[in-house]
C-alpha positions in Angstrom: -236.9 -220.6 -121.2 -237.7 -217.8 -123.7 -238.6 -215.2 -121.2 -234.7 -216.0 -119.7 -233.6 -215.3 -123.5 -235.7 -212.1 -123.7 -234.2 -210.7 -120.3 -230.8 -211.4 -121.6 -231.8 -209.9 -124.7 -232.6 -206.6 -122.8 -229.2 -206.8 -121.3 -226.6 -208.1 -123.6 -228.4 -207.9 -127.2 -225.0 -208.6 -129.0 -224.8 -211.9 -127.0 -228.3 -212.9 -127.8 -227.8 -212.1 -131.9 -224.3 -213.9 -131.7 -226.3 -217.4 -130.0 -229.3 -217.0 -132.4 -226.8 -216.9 -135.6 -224.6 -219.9 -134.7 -227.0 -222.1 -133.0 -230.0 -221.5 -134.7 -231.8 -220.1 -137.9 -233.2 -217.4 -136.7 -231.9 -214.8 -138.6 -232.2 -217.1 -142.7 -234.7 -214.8 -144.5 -234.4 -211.9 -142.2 -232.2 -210.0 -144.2 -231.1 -210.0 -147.8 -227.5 -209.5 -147.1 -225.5 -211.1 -143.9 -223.9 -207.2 -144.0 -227.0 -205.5 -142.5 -227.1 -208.3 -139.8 -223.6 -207.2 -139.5 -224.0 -203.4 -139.4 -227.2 -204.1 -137.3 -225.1 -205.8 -134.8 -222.5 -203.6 -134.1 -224.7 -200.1 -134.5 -228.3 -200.6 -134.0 -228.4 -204.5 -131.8 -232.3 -204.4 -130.3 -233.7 -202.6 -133.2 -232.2 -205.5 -135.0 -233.4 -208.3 -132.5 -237.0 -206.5 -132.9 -236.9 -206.5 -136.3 -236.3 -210.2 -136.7 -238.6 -211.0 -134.0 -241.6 -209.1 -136.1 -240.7 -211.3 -139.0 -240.2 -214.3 -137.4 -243.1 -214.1 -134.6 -246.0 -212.0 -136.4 -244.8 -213.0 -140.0 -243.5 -210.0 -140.9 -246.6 -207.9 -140.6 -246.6 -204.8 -138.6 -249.1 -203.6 -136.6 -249.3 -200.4 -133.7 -247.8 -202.1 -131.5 -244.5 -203.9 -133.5 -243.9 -200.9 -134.9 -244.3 -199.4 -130.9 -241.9 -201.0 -129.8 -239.6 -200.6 -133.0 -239.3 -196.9 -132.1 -238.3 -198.0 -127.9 -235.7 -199.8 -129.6 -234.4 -197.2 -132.0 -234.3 -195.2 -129.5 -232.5 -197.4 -126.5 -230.1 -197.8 -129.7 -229.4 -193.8 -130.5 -229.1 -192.7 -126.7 -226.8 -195.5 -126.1 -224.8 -193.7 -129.0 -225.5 -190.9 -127.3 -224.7 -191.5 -124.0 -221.2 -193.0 -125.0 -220.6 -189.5 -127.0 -221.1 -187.2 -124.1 -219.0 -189.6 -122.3 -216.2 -188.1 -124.8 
């Protein structure tokens, strides 16, 4: 079941942080402020999923590889920006 959620994850991230937030926990302690979860969802979505994942999975403590795959998901979130602006 959670490699179906992490392959929806990859596809739909929005979908996956809205689910987490109302059916689950996931997300109490992430941030200090329900705004960045917010502003996270809208502008930056797997950087946020990754970011929670790293806190809730490894504690919070980031190694080579968390913070690896932080940067993939910065940028899958800029060239989706990116994309949509050359789009016009």
């Amino acid at each position: 079941m959670p490699f179906i959620a992490i392959l929806i994850g990859l596809l739909l991230p929005r979908l996956v942080i809205s689910i987490l937030w109302l059916f689950s926990d996931w997300f109490n302690g992430v941030f200090e402020h329900w705004a960045v979860l917010l502003l996270g969802f809208f502008f930056l979505p797997y950087t946020t999923l990754w970011y929670s994942a790293v806190t809730n999975w490894y504690g919070g403590t980031w190694g080579f590889w968390q913070v690896a795959i932080m940067v993939l998901a910065i940028v899958a979130d800029l060239s989706s920006h990116m994309k949509n602006k050359l789009r016009g």
